[in-house]
NURO-751482 format. One line per field, with one value per residue: x, y, z of N, C-alpha, C in turn; residue number from 1; residue in one letter. Coordinates in nm, 2 decimals, m for minus. Layout:
REM NURO-751482
n.xx = [X	...] .
n.yy = [Y	...] .
n.zz = [Z	...] .
ca.xx = [X	...] .
ca.yy = [Y	...] .
ca.zz = [Z	...] .
c.xx = [X	...] .
c.yy = [Y	...] .
c.zz = [Z	...] .
k = [NUM	...] .
r = [a	...] .
END
This chain:
REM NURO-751482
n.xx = [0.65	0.55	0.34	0.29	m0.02	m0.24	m0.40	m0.53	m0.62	m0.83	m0.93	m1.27	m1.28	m1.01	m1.08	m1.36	m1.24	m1.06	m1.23	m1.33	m1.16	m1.12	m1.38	m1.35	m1.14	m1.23	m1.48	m1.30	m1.18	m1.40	m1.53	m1.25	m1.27	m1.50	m1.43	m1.22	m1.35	m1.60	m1.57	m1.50	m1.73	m1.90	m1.84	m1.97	m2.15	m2.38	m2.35	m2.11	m2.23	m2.46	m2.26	m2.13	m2.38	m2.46	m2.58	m2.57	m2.55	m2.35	m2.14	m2.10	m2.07	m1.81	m1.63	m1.76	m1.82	m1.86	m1.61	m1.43	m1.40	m1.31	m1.05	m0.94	m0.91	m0.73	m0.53	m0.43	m0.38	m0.11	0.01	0.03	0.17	0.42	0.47	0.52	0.77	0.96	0.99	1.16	1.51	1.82	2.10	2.41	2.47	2.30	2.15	2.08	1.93	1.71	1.61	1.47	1.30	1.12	1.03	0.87	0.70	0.50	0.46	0.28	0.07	m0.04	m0.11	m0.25	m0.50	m0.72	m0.72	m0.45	m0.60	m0.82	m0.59	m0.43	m0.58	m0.77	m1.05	m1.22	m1.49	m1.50	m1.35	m1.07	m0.75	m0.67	m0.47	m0.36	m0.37	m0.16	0.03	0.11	0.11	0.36	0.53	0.51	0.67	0.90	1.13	1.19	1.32	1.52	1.72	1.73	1.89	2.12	2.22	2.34	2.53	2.72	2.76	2.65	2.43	2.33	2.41	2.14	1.82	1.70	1.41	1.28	1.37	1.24	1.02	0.97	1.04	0.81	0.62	0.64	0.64	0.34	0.22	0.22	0.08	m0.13	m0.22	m0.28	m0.44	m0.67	m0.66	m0.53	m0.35	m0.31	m0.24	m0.15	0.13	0.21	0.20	0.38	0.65	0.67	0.66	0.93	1.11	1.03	1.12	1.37	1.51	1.39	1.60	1.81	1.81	1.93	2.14	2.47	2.64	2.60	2.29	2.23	2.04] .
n.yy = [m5.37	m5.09	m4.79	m4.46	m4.28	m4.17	m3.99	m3.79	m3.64	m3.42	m3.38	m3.34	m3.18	m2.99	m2.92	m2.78	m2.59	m2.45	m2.35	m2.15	m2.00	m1.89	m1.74	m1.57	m1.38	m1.34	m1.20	m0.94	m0.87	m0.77	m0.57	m0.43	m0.35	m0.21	m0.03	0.13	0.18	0.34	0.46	0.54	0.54	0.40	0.17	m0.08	m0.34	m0.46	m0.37	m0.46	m0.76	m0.73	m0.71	m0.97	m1.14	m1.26	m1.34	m1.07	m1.20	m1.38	m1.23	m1.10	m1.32	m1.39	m1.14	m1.02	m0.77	m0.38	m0.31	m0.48	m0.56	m0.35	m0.35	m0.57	m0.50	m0.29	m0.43	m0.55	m0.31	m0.26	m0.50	m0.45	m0.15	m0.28	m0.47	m0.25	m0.14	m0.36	m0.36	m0.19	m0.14	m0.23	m0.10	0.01	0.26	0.42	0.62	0.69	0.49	0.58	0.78	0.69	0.50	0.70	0.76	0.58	0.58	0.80	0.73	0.53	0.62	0.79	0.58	0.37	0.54	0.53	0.33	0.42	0.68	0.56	0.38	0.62	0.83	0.87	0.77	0.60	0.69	0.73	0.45	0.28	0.20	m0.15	m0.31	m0.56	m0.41	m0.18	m0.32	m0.45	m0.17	m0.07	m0.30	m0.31	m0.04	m0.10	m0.18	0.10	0.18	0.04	0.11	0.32	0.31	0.19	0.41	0.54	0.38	0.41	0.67	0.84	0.96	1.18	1.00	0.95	0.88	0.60	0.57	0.80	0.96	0.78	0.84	1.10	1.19	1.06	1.21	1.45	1.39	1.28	1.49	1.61	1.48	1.49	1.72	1.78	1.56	1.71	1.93	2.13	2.21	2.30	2.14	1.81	1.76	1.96	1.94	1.70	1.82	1.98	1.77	1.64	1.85	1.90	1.65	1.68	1.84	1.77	1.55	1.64	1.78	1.59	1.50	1.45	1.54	1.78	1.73	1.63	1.89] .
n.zz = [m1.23	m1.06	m1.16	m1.13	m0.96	m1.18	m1.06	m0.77	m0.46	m0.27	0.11	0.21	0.45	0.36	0.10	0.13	0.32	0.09	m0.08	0.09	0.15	m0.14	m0.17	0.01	m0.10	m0.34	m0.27	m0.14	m0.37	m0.51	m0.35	m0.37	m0.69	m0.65	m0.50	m0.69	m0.90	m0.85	m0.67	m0.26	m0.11	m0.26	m0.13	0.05	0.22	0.13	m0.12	m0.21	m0.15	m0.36	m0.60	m0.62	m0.61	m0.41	m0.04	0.21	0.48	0.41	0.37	0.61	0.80	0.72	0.76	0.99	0.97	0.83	0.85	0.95	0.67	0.56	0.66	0.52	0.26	0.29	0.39	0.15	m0.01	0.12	0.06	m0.21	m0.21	m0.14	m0.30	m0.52	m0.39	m0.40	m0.67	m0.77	m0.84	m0.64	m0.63	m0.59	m0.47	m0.17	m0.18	m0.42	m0.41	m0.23	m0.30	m0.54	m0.45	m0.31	m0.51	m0.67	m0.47	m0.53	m0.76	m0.67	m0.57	m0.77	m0.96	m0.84	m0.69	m0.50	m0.37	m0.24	m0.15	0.10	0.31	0.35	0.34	0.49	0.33	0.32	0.54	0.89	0.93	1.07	1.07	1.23	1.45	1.29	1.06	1.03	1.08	0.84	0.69	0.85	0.76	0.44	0.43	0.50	0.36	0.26	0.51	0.56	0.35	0.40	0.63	0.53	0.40	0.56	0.65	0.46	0.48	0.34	0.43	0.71	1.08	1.22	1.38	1.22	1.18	1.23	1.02	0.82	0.87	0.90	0.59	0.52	0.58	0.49	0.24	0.16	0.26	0.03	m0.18	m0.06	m0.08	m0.40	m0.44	m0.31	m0.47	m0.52	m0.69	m1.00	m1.23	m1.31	m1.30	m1.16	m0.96	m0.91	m0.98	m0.75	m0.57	m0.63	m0.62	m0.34	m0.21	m0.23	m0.12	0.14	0.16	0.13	0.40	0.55	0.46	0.45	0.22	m0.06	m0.23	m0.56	m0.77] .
ca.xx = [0.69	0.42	0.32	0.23	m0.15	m0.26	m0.52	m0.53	m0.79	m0.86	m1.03	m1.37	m1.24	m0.94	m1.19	m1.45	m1.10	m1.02	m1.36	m1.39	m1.04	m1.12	m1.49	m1.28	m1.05	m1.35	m1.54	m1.23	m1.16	m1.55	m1.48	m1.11	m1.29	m1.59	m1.37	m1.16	m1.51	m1.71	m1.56	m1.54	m1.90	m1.99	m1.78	m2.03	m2.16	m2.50	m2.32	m2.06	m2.27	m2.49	m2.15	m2.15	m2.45	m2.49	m2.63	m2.52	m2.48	m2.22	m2.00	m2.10	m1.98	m1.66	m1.55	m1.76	m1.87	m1.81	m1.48	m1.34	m1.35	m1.18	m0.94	m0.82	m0.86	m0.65	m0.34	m0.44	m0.31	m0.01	0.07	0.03	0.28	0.53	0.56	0.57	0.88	1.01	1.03	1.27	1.65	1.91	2.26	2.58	2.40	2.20	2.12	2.00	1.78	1.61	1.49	1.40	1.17	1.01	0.95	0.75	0.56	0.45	0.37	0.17	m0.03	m0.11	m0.20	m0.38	m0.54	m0.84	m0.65	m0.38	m0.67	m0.86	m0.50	m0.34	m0.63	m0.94	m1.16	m1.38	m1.53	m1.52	m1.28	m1.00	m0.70	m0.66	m0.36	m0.29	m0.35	m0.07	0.15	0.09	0.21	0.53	0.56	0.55	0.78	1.05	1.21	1.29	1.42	1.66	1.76	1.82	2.03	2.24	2.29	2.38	2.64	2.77	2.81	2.59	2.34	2.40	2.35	2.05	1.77	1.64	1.29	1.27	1.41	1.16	0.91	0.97	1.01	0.70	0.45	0.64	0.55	0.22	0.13	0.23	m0.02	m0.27	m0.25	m0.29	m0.60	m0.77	m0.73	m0.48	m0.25	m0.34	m0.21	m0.07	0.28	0.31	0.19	0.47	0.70	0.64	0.67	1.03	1.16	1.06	1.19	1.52	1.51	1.39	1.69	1.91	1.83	1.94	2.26	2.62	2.71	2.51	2.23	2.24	1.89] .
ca.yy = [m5.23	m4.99	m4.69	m4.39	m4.31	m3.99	m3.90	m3.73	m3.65	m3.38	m3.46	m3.31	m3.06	m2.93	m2.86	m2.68	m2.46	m2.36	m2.28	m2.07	m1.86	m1.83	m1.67	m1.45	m1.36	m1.27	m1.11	m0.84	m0.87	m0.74	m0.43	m0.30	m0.31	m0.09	0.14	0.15	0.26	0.40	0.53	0.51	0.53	0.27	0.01	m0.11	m0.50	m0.47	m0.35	m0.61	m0.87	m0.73	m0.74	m1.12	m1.18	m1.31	m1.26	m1.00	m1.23	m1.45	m1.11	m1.09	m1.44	m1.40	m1.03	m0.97	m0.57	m0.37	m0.24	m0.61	m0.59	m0.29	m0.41	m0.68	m0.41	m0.20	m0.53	m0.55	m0.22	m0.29	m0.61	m0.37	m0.09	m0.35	m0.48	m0.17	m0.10	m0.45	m0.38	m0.12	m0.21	m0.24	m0.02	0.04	0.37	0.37	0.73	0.67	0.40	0.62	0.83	0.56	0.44	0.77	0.83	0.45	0.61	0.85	0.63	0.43	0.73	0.85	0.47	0.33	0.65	0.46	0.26	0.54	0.77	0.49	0.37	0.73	1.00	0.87	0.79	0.52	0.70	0.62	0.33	0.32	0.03	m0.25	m0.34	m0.62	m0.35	m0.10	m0.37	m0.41	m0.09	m0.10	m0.38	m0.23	0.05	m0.14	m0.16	0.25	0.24	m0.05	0.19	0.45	0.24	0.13	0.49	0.62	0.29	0.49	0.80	0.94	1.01	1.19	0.94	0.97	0.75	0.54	0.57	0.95	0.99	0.77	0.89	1.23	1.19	1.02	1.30	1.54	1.34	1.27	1.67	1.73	1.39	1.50	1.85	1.75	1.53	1.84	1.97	2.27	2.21	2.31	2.02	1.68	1.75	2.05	1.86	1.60	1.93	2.05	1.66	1.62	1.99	1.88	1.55	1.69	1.96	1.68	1.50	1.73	1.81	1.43	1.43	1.45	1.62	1.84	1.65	1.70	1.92] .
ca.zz = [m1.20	m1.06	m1.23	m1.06	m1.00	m1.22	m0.97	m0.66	m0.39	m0.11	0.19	0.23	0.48	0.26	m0.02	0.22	0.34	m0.04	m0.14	0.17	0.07	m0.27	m0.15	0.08	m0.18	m0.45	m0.20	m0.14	m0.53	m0.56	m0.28	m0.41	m0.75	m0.66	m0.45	m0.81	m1.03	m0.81	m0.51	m0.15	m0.12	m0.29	m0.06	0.14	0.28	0.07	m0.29	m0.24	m0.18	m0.48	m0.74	m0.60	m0.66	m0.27	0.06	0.31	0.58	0.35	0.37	0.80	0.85	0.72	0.78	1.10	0.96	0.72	0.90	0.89	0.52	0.49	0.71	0.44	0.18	0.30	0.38	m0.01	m0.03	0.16	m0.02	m0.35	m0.22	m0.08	m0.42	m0.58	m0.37	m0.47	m0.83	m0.77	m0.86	m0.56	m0.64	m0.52	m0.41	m0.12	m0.16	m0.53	m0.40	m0.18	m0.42	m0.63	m0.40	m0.34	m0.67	m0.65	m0.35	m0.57	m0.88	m0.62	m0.53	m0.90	m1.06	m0.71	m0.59	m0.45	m0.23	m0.16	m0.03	0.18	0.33	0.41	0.33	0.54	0.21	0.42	0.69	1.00	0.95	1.17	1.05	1.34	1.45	1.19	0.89	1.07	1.07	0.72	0.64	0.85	0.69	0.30	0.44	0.56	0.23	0.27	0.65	0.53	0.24	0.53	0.75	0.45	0.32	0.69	0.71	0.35	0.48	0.25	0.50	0.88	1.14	1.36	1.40	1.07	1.18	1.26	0.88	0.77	0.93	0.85	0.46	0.43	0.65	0.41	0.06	0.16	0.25	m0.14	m0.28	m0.03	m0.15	m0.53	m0.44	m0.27	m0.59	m0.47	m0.79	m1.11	m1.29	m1.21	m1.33	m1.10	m0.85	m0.94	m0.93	m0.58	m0.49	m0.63	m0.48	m0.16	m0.20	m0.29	m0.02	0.25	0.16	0.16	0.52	0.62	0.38	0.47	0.13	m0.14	m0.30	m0.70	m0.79] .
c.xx = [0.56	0.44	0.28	0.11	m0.18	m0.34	m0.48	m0.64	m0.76	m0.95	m1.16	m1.35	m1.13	m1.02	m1.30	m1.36	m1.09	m1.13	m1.38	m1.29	m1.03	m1.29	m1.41	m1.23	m1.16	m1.42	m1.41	m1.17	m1.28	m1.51	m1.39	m1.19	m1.45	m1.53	m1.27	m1.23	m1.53	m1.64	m1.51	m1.65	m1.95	m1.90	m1.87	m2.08	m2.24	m2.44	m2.22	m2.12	m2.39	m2.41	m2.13	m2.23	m2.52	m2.53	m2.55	m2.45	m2.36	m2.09	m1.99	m2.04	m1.85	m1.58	m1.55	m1.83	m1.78	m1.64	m1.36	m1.30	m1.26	m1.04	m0.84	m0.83	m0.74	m0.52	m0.35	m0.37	m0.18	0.06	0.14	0.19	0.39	0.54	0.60	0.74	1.01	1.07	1.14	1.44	1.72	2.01	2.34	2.55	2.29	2.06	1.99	1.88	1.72	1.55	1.42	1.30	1.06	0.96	0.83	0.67	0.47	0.38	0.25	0.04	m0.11	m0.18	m0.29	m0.44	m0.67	m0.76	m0.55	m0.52	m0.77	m0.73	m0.46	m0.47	m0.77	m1.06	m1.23	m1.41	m1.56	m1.39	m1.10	m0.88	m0.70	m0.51	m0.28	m0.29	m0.23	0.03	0.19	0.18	0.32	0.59	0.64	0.65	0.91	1.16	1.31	1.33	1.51	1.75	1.78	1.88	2.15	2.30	2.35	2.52	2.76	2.81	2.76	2.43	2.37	2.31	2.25	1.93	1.66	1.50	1.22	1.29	1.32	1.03	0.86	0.95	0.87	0.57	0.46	0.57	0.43	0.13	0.12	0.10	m0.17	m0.36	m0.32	m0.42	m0.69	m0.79	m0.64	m0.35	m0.34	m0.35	m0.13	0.10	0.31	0.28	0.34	0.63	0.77	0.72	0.85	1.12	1.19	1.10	1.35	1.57	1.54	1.52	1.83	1.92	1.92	2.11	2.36	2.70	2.61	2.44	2.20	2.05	1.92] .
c.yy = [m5.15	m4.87	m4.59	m4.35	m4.17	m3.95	m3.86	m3.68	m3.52	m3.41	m3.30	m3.10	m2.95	m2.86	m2.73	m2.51	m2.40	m2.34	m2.15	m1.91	m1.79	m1.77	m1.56	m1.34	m1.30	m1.18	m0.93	m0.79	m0.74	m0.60	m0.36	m0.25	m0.21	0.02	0.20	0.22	0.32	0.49	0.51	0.47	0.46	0.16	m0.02	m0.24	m0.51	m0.43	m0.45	m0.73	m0.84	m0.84	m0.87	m1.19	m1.27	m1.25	m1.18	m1.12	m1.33	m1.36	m1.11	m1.17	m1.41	m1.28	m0.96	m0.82	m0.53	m0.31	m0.40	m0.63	m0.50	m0.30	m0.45	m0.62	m0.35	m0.26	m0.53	m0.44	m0.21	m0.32	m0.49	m0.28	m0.15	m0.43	m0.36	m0.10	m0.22	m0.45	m0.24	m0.16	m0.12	m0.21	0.00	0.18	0.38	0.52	0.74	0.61	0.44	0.69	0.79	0.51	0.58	0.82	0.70	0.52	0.74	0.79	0.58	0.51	0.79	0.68	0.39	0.45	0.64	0.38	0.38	0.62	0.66	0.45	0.51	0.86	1.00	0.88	0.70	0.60	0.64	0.49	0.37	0.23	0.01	m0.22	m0.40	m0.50	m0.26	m0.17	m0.37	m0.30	m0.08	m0.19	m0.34	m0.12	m0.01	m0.10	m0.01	0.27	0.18	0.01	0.28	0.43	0.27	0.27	0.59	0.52	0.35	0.62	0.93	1.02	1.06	1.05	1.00	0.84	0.75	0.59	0.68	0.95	0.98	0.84	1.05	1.29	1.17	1.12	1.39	1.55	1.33	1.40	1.70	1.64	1.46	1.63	1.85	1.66	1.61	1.91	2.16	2.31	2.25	2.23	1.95	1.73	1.88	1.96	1.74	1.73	1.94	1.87	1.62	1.67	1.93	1.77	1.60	1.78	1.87	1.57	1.53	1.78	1.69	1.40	1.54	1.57	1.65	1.76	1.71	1.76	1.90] .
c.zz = [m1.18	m1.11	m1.14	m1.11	m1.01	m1.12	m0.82	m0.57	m0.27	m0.04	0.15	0.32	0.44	0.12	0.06	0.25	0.21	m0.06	m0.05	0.16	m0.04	m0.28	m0.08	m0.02	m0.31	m0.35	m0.19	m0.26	m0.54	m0.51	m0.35	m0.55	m0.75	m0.62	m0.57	m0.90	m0.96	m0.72	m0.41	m0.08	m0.12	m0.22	0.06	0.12	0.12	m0.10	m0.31	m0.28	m0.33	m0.62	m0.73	m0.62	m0.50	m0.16	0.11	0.42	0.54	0.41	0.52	0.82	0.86	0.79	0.98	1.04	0.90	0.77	0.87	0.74	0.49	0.55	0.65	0.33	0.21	0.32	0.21	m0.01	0.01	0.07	m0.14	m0.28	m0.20	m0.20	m0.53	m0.51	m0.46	m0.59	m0.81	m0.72	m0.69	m0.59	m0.54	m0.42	m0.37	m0.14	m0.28	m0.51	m0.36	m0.22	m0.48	m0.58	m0.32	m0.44	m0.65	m0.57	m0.46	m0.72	m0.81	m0.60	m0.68	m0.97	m0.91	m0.61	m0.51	m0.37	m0.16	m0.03	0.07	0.32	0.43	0.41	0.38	0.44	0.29	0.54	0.76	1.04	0.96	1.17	1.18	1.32	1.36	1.07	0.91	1.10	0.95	0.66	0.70	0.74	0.51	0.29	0.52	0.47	0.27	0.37	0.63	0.41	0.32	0.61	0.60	0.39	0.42	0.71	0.57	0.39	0.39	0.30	0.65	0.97	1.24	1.37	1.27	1.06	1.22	1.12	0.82	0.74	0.88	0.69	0.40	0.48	0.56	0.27	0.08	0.18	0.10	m0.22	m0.21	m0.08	m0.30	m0.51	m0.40	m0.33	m0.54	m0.55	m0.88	m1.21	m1.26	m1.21	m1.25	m0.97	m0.80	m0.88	m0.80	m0.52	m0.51	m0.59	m0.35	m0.14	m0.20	m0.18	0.18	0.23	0.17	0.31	0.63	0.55	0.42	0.34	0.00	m0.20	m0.44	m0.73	m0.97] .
k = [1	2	3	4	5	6	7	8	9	10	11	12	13	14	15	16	17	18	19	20	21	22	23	24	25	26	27	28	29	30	31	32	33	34	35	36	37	38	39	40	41	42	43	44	45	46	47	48	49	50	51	52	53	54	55	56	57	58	59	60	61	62	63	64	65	66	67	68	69	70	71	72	73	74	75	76	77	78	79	80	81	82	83	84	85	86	87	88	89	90	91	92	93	94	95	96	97	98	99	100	101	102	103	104	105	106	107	108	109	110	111	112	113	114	115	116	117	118	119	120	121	122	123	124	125	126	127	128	129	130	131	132	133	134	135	136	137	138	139	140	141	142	143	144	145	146	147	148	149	150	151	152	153	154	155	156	157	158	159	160	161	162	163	164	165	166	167	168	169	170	171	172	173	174	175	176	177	178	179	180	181	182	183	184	185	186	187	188	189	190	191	192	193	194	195	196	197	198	199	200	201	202	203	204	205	206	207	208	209	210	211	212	213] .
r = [x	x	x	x	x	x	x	x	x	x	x	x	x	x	x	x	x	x	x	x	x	x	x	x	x	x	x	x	x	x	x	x	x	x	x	x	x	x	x	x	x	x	x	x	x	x	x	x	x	x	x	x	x	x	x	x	x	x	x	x	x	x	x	x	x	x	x	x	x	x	x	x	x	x	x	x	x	x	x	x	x	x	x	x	x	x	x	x	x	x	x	x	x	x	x	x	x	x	x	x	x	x	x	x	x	x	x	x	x	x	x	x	x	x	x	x	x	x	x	x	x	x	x	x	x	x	x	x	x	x	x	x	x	x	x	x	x	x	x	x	x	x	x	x	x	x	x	x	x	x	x	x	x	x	x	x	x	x	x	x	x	x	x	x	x	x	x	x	x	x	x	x	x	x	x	x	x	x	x	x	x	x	x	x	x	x	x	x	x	x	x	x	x	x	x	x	x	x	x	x	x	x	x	x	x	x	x	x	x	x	x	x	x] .
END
């Protein structure tokens, strides 16, 4: 009877591949966490490769310039909001859930506000997402247009089009975060305030029958 053989083997070029994703993958580790301490500012080729401990052109190879890296910062940011919508429960009410997941848009904005403002509030200058990072965020916001079909197929929303709603909700909430980072609130919680008003107000323009304040 043969035994199975504990060991196992990658080739040469499978090893070279993982070493080369898990330098990628630290390398963008190194970035999110300086633009987390430090800044915006400090996200640049030459402080990365510092916090690495490695050359500059390690970071060129892979990214291409410093725009390539924020690139896959900012699908990191994605990823991030698109599980923050994730963790929010699925009900019988599609209407509730829509709230529910703008309140998450607003959590995401108070505990990641180093990615939020890079993402939506132009914190890297200059840098401009690509196409793949603007899929990206479709992507993370699908969750709330599929929560705006489902609460228009309920009746608890008028019909028109999912992606005008969306669309609309989110230029709204982000005038109230962007306002509160420019420092045009007094304190967070009115900040929060203003953000749930107009949430309640903006949904009220889109709904079929009185939304509870």
């Amino acid at each position: 009877m043969m035994s199975n053989h504990p060991h196992t083997y990658k080739t040469y070029s499978e090893v070279k591949l993982q070493q080369q994703q898990v330098l990628r993958k630290n390398v963008i580790d190194a970035a999110c966490l300086l633009l987390l301490e430090e800044g915006p500012e400090s996200v640049t080729v030459r402080r990365v490769a510092q916090k690495l401990n490695c050359s500059t052109k390690i970071i060129y190879s892979m990214f291409g310039n410093k725009d390539g890296l924020a690139n896959e910062m900012y699908l990191d940011g994605c990823r991030l909001l698109a599980e923050t919508f994730q963790q929010v429960p699925v009900t019988a009410k599609a209407l509730h859930d829509l709230e529910s997941l703008c309140s998450a848009y607003w959590q995401f904005s108070q505990l990641h506000s180093s990615y939020y403002k890079m993402m939506f509030g132009g914190a890297l200058s200059d840098f401009k997402p690509d196409e793949k990072s603007l899929e990206g965020t479709t992507t993370a916001l699908i969750r709330i247009q599929q929560t705006v079909v489902r609460a228009m197929e309920q009746d608890e929303l008028e019909k028109n089009d999912p992606l005008l709603v969306v669309q609309t909700l989110w230029a709204t909430l982000h005038g109230v975060i962007h306002l509160q980072f420019a420092g045009h609130f007094s304190q967070p919680s009115v900040a929060q305030d203003v953000y749930r008003f107009t949430l309640t107000k903006m949904l009220a323009a889109f709904t079929t029958v009185p939304v509870q304040e």
